[in-house]
C-alpha angles and dihedrals in degrees: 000000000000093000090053099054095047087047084062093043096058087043090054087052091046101062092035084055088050094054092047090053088053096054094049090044082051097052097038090049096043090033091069095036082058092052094042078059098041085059100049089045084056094059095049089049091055102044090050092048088051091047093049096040080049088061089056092083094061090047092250114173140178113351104009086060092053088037091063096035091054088043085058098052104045085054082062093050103275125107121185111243092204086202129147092277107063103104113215108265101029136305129058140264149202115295123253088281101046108256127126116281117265116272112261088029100152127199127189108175121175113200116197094207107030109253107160100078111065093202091039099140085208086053121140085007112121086204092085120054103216114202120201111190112191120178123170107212133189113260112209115188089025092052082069080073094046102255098116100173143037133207119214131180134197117191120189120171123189138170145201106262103192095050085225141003133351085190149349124263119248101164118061124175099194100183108095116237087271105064126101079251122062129192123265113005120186139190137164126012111325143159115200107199124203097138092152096042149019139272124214124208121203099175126027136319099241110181086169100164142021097011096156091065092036112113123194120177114171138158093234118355119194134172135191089208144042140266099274083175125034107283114252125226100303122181118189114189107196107020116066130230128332098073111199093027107214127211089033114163113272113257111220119225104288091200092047091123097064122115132190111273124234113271121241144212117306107265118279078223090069133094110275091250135018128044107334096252130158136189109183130210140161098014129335153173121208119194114210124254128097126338133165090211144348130200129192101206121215117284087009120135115205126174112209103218103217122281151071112327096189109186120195107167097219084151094060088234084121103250123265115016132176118195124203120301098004109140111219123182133169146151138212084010129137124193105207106192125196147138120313121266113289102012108146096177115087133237106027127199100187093073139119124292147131132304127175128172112244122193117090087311102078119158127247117237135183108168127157128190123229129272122239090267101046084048093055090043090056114025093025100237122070091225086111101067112144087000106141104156118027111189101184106228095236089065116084104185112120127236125222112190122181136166155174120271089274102053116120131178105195105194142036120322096202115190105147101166092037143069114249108221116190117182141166142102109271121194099197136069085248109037118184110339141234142190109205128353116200114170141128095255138357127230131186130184140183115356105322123159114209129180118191112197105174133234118255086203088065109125110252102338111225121222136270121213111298126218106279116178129179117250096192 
């Protein structure tokens, strides 16, 4: 009978031994699933609390700050679920009847300040952009024991550490990532060169073809979208990963205020009689005023005297062309490009615009815009400073500008309703040279090399990202 007993005894203990082991297999399995989560969540939380301090430097507040935090983190897998049981602050709790939240509730909160942490020394300063990612998520061996779910938070804080810009902006895409139009749109091989300022991108970042050869080096690179290619080798030298940094605030247009300028007298260059046209050859110097068209035919060389080109196309030869190897050179000069005479239809896309021959006979092009005296000598007002290539934004038809090595367009290449294409097969780190670039998308075919160095005469420079770190 003893034997017996003890024989029941061993088998109780047993048992008990075997739940116990459970347990402790349960919390060792779920425990590093939970950790395997916790890590992801991390990621997503510090990629949102970079992307909200980064909006600091614009003086972003309030939902344009979660808004790019939770951008961010969805990005990195986590959507906010913005349900009922996403407690203010961060974390989750029961729903209106008291029960536990649903498994796979998620919660991003971004708190500018930081309010989740009670002992947080940057509680309460809008200075720092605080991210709290919670996730509950199903236990399996651990739900034997009655504990089904699991609720796990991740926290990241990060500030701007600047307090402003590390550069000014000289490239701007102004078309947002829906329009037929997209950003910044890439094939070939190509280098993009901003090394001393930043380029914002309102659309989306396309490196559609040849991205193992694409080069980008620039000085802050943002963009509103996302990489719809693969990315391309990107450098940026003052703002840290990411690069490009996605979800970034939208820029609005820096040259908005711009208006047409009055057009003036047709060119003393032109014919006595009929459209003011001009096709140049041998060697040539043109004076400003109004034109339906120039071209600068091939191994010509032709000096602008300064002033205001205005091209209107009104003869359908497509407004200001330079064929392979012109050599065209002018300073103080603008080129304001628009619809032809009488259309009443708008836009037009059979305006005037930009067309250069690509191939191994590019042309070679210096030209500079004018300064605010030279403006104010020669359109009476001093609004065209730097102001090299005006597309109005009525006309649609879309530039293509292209040059040797030592081309160089010092001033502001304005095209807000068009795509900008530069092409070309440059032999040198630099390539041909621009100030600004301010257009609704960027394109950029075959093998070109541009370097974009900025204008300091460009009215209220708008910042660049600025260098945002985490601080915990």
């Amino acid at each position: 009978m003893t034997r017996k007993r003890e024989s029941g005894n061993i088998l109780l203990f047993t048992a008990l031994g075997l739940v116990v082991l459970m347990g402790f297999a349960g919390l060792a399995i779920d425990g590093g699933m939970m950790k395997y989560q916790k890590r992801l969540q991390q990621t997503a939380a510090d990629a949102a609390a970079i992307a909200g301090a980064t909006d600091l430097a614009y003086g972003s507040t309030g939902s344009q700050i979660t808004t790019a935090g939770q951008s961010a983190a969805a990005a990195n897998g986590f959507t906010d679920g913005a349900s009922a049981n996403c407690v203010s602050g961060g974390g989750v709790g029961p729903d209106g009847s008291g029960n536990a939240p649903p498994i796979g509730t998620v919660c991003v909160a971004v708190n500018n300040p930081p309010s989740y942490w009670p002992s947080d020394p940057q509680l309460g300063d809008k200075n720092y952009v605080e991210v709290v990612v919670t996730e509950v998520h199903q236990t399996y061996f651990m739900n034997l024991l009655k504990i089904p779910s699991t609720t796990v938070v991740a926290r990241a804080e990060a500030t701007d550490l600047s307090g402003g810009t590390s550069s000014s902006n000289c490239l701007y895409t102004l078309g947002p990532p829906a329009a037929a139009i997209e950003g910044i749109n890439i094939t070939g091989s190509a280098t993009l060169n901003a090394p001393t300022c930043g380029i914002s991108d309102d659309g989306n970042y396309d490196p559609t073809g040849g991205t193992v050869n694409l080069i980008i080096n620039a000085g802050s690179f943002g963009a509103v979208g996302t990489d719809t290619g693969h990315g391309g080798n990107v450098t940026c030298y003052s703002q840290p990963k990411p690069c490009p940094a996605y979800g970034a605030p939208t820029q609005p247009d820096p040259e908005s205020a711009l208006t047409a300028p009055t057009q003036p007298a047709a060119s003393t260059s032109c014919p006595s009689s009929g459209l003011c046209t001009v096709s140049t050859s041998g060697t040539t110097t043109l004076n400003p005023g109004t034109y339906a068209s120039i071209k600068f035919g091939k191994n010509s060389t032709t000096t602008l005297n300064p002033g205001l080109y205005y091209i209107n196309n009104a003869d359908g030869s497509g407004g200001l062309t330079f064929d392979g190897k012109a050599t065209v050179a002018g300073s103080g000069v603008m080129f304001y490009l628009t619809c032809p005479p009488g259309t009443t239809s708008f836009p037009c896309a059979n305006g005037a615009t930009i067309g250069a021959t690509g191939g191994g006979n590019v042309p070679d092009i210096n030209l500079t815009a004018m300064t605010t005296a030279q403006s104010t000598t020669y359109t009476g007002t001093s609004a065209y400073a730097d102001i090299l290539f005006y597309q109005n934004a009525n006309d649609t038809a879309t530039p293509t500008l292209g040059g040797d090595d030592s081309s160089a367009f010092n001033g502001v290449l304005y095209f807000p309703s068009v795509e900008l294409t530069f092409f070309g097969n440059s032999h040198s780190t630099q390539g041909f040279t621009a100030g600004v670039i301010i257009a609704k998308a960027l394109a950029m075919t075959g093998n070109p090399t541009i370097t974009v160095k900025g204008l300091s005469g460009l009215p209220s420079p708008l910042p660049s990202l600025s260098n945002a770190i985490l601080v915990e």
